[in-house]
N, C-alpha and C positions, 0 to 999 in steps of 0.2 A: 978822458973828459976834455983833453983840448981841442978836439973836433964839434964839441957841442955849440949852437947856438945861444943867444939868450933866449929864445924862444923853448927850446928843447931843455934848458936846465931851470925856467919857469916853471915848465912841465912837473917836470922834474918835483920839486919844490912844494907845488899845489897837492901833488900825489902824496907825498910825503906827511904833506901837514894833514891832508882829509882823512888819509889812512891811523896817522898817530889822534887826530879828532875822534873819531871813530872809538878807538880803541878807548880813549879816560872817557867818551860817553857813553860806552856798555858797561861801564865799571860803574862811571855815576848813575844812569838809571839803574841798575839792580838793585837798589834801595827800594823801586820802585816794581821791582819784581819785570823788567820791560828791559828789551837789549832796543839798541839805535832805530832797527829796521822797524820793531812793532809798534816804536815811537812816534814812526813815522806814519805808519799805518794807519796807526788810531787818531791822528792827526788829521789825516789827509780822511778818512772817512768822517771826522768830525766837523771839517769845512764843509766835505760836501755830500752829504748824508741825504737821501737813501741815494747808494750809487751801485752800480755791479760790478761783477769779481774783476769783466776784461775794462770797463771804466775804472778802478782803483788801480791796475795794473800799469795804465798806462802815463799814473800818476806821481807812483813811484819805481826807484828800480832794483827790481827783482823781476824773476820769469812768472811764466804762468805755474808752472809745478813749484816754486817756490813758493809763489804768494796764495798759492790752495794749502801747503802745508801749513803757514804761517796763521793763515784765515781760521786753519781746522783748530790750531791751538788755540788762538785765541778766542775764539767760540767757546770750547770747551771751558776754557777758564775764566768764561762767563765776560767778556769784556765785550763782545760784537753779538749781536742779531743777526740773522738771514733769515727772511722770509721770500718765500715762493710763491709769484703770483702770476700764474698760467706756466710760460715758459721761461719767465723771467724772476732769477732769485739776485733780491736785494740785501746790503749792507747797513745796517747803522750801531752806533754805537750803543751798549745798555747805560743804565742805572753806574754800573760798577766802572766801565770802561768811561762813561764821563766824570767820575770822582776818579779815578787815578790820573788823568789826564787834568785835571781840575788842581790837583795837588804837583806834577811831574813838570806843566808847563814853562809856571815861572822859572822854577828852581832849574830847569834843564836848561832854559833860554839866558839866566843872568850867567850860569857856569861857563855856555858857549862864548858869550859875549866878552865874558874876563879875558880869552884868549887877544882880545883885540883892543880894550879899554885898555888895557895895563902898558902894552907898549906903544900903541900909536894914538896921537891925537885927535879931536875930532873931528877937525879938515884932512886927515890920514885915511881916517874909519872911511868919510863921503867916498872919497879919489878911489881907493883900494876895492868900495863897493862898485862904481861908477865902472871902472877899471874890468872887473870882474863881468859884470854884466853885459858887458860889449863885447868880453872877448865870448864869452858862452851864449850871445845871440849870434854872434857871426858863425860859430862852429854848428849849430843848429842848420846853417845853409850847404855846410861843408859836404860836398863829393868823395866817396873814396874814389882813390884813382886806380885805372884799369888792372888787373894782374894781367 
């Protein structure tokens, strides 16, 4: 580790805590019968509703063969809609999928937020957002370099 930059054990760090987030927010939504990903799912189709498979896809991340498995369960289990009009098959949330998300939202967003209220202050919370956001607009521009 003494060869690591601050940049590289940032890295480091961010991995770490998304992946241990991750992990107490599949454990917290299961209450809710929903892991992280189909949270997000139903989320992201409930901003922007009616939307299609490779428009949702590109919204969140997972593949295309993941987010048809994910779409096919949550279909089944009554939370999404698709309908087919000509060529083009739409997304939107049901009846049932906006009452789980109705009940799942607050509770999952004050749970996420504990992680940041409890130890940094509010001019912490701004910087750390601020912080974050600049570094993940510039990486958006980023090149891989040649092999």
């Amino acid at each position: 580790m003494k060869n690591n930059t601050i940049g590289s054990l940032t890295w480091l760090r961010i991995m770490r805590f998304a992946n241990q987030s991750n992990q107490l927010s599949n454990d917290f939504l299961s209450r809710f019968g929903l892991t992280t990903a189909q949270f997000d799912c139903l989320l992201q189709i409930q901003v922007y509703q009616p939307l299609t498979q490779t428009e949702l896809a590109e919204k969140i991340i997972v593949t295309q063969g993941g987010i048809s498995r994910m779409l096919a369960r949550l279909e089944r289990e009554g939370y999404i809609e698709r309908t087919q009009d000509w060529k083009t098959k739409t997304i939107r949330l049901s009846d049932k999928g906006e009452a789980v998300l109705q009940r799942a939202i607050p509770e999952q967003l004050a749970f996420q937020s504990s992680f940041f209220e409890s130890p940094l202050s509010g001019d912490e919370q701004k910087l750390l957002y601020q912080l974050i956001t600049k570094v993940q607009k510039h990486s958006m521009k980023k090149k891989l370099p040649p092999v």
